[in-house]
N, C-alpha and C positions, 0 to 999 in steps of 0.2 A: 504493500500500500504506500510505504514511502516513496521506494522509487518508482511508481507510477505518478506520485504525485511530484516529484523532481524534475520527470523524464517532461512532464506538461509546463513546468516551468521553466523550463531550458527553452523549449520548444516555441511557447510564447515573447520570453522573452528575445531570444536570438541570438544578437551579440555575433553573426556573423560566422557562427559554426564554431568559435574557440569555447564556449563554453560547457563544462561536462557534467552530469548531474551526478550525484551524490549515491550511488546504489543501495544502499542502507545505513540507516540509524545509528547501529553501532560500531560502526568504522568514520560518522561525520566529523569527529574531534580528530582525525588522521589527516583531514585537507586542508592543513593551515597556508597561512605565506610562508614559504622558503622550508615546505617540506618536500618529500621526496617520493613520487608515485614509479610506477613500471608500467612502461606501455606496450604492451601486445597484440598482435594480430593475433584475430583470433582465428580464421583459415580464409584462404580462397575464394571461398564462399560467403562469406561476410564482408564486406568492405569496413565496417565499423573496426574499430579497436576497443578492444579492454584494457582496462587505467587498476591498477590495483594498488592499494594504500603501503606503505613502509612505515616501520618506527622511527626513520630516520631522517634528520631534516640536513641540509646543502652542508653546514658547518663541520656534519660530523663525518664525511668522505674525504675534508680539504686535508691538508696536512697542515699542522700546528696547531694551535690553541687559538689562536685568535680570532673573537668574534667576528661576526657579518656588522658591519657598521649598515647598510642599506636600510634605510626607514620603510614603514608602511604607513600608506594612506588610506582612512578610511573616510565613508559619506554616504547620505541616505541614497538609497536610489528610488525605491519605489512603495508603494502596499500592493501587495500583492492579496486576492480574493478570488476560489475561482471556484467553480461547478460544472463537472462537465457529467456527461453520462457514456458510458461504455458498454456497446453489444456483448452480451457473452460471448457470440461464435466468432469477436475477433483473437488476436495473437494476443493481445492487450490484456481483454478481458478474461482470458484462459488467467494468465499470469497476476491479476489480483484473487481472483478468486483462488486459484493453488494457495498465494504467499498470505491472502489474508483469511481462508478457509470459512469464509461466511455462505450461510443457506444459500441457496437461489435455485429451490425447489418450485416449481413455474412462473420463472423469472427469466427474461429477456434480454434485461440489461444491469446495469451497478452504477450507479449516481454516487460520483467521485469527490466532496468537498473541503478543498484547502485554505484552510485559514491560516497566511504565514504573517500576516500584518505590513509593516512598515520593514525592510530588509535593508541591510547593509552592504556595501562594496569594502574590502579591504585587497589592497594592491601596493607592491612593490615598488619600491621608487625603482624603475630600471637603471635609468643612466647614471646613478648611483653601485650598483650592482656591478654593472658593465666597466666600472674604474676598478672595482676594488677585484674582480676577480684576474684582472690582465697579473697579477703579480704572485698568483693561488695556484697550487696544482693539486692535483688528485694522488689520494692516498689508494695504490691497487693493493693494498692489504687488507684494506676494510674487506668484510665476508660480501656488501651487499653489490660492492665492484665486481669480487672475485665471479658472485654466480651471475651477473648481469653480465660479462665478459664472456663467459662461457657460450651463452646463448646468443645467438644470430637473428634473433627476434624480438628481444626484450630491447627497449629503449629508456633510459632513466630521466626523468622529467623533472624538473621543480614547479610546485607548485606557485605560481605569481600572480593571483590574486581569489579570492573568496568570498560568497555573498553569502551571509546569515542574517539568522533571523533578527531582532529587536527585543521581545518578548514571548512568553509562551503560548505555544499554538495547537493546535487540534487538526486531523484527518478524522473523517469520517467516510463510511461508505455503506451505503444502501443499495439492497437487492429490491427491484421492483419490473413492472410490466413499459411499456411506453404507452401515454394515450395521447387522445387527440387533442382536448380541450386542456392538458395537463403536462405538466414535462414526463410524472411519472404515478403509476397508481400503484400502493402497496396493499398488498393480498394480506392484508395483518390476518383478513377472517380467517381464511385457509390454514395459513404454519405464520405466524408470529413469531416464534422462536426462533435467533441468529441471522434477522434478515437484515442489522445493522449492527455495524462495529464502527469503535474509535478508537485513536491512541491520541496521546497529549506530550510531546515534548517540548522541552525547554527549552528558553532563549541561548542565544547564540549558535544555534545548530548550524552548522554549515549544509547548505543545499547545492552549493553548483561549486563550481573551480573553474580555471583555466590553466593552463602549464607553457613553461615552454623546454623543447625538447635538448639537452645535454648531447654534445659532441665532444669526444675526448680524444684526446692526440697519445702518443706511444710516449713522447717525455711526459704527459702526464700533465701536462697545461689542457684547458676546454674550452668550448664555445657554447652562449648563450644561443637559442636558435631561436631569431628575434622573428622569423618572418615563416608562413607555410610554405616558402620554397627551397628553405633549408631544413634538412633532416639531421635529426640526431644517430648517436650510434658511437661504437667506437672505431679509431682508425685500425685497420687489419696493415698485419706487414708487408701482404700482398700489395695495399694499397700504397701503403709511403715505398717500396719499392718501385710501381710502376709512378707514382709523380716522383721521383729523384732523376727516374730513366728521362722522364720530359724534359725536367729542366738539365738536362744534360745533353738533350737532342736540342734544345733551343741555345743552349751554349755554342754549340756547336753549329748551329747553321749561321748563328749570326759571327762566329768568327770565321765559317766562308764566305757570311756575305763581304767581312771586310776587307776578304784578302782577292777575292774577286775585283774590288772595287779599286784596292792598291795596282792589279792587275792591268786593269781598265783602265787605269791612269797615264799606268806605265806606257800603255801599246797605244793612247793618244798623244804620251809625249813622244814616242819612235816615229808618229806617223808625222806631226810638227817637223822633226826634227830632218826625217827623209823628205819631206815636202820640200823644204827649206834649202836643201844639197842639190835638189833636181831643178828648183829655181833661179837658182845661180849658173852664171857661164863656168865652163869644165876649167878654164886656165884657171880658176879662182880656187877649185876646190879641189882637184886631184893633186895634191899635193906631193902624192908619193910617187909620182912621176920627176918629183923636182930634183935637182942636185942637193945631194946630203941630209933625204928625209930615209923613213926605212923603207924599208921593201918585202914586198908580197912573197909570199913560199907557200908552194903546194907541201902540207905538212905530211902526205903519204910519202914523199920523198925521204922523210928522215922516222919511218916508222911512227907516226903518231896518227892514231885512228880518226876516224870523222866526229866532228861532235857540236853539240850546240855552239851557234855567236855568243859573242859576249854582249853585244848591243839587240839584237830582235830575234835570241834562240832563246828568253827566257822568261816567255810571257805562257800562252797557253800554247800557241801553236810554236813546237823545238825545232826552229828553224837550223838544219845543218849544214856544215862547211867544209872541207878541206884544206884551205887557204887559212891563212894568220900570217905571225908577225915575230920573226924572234928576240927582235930588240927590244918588246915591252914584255910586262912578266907583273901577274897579278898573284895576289893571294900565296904565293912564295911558289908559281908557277913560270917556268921558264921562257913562257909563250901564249899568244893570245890568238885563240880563232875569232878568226874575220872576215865575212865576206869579202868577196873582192873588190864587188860593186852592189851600195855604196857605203858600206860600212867600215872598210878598212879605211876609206878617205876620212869619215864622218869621226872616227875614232881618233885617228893622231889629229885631225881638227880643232880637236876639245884639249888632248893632252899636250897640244903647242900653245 
């Protein structure tokens, strides 16, 4: 009977799908602010999830002693009064009549009435929260990590914020027929006996919650999941494996993009640079034609094999040569390959 009358005040109220109602009475003192639920699918077949209560609130999985500074705000929200009625041949009304086992020997339906009063919001200051836990990590020794860990479907949630009641209230529920001129007519002549039940609980009951979902990383630092398009859960090694491989592929492409880019540089200043040799008259730049400059050698002459220039063999395309130079000498090499035309000119051009 409770949570049918929860499940109708979620339902009413709304709040956008974050709000979760309360499943029973005696686990309502378990949904505080900054306690700690488990949230599970329940299979395949459900899209819903189950929220299940902990004894334990955010403070006691952190590691060290130090309180949660994050304040809570509370404020009226509403009065809540409500009356509804329930067929018994729904899913609904099967499930109060099981949980509240009242008569409904020729009876129809069950007239559902909550009196929660005047109710309260109490909520977490987040961005209080969200300062104080950047510098927190998680203790994996606590039990309630070890078996949440375990399991590939459990997710750990804090609870951040809670609506209770103001004063003490009453459920009531009535077995009767439906009429026309009337919401409902009750057969008292027939069976009188157990075709109304109540309970009466105390103020400050919590009835509904909202949570947000815990993400925990392998050092053991976490994340608030402020938004439904972040999921909780914990990191797997499989996971920070494949993003370390990422950022090591993007390391990596961008130190090809820059050596490409050096590359591209290079082979625009070779092409300046040959533009520059073929625009000029030949007396100006074959210089190794001149009295007392060096001179071109076919280097398979003295055993030395073909291999890249040293001026346009060292871009992408390994431009080769057989020709060089034995009067220059680079790199503690005795000799320099050089085209013949026009980079052996272009070469002692620069080094004159």
């Amino acid at each position: 009977m409770f949570a049918a009358a929860t499940k109708s005040f979620v339902k009413q109220v709304g709040d956008g799908g974050r709000l979760v109602p309360v499943p029973s009475l005696s686990e309502a003192d378990k949904y505080q602010p900054l306690s700690l639920v488990v949230k599970k699918k329940r299979c395949f077949l459900f899209p819903r999830y189950k929220f299940t209560s902990t004894p334990f609130t955010l403070k006691d999985i952190l590691l060290g002693d130090r309180e949660i500074s994050a304040g809570i705000s509370s404020y009226q929200l509403l009065n809540y009064e409500d009356e509804s009625d329930v067929s018994l041949y729904g899913r609904r009304g099967n499930h109060i009549v099981n949980d509240v086992g009242i008569n409904v020997t020729g009876s129809d339906s069950i007239a559902v009435k909550a009196s929660f009063g005047v109710v309260t919001k109490h909520e977490v200051e987040v961005s209080t929260l969200l300062k104080e836990i950047t510098t927190r990590k998680i203790n994996f020794d606590h039990s309630l990590i070890r078996q949440s860990r375990s399991s590939r479907k459990a997710v750990l949630c804090v609870v951040m914020e809670s609506i209770r009641t103001s004063r003490q209230c009453s459920l009531s529920v009535h077995a009767g027929i439906r009429g026309e001129a009337m919401r409902f007519h009750f057969m008292d002549e027939q069976n009188p006996k157990g075709r109304e039940k109540a309970i009466v609980f105390p103020a400050h009951t919590t009835i509904a919650f909202s949570v947000f979902e815990l993400f925990i990383y392998l050092d053991g630092a976490f994340d608030l999941c402020v938004t439904s398009v972040s999921k909780g859960g914990f990191e797997r090694e499989d996971t920070a494996t494949f993003a370390l491989l990422y950022r090591l592929r993007n390391i990596l492409f961008e130190r090809n993009r820059r050596v490409m880019d050096a590359i591209s540089r290079s082979q625009l200043y070779l092409e300046d640079l040959f533009s520059d040799y073929y625009d000029k008259p030949l007396s100006m730049t074959d210089i190794s034609l001149k009295e007392g400059t060096h001179i071109r050698v076919n280097l398979l002459n003295h055993n030395i094999p073909k291999g890249p220039c040293i001026l346009c063999g060292m871009g992408n395309l390994k431009r080769e040569t057989v020709y060089g130079c034995f009067q220059c000498s680079v790199d503690g090499q005795k000799y320099v390959r050089l085209h013949a035309v026009p980079c052996f000119d272009i070469w002692h051009k620069r080094m004159k």
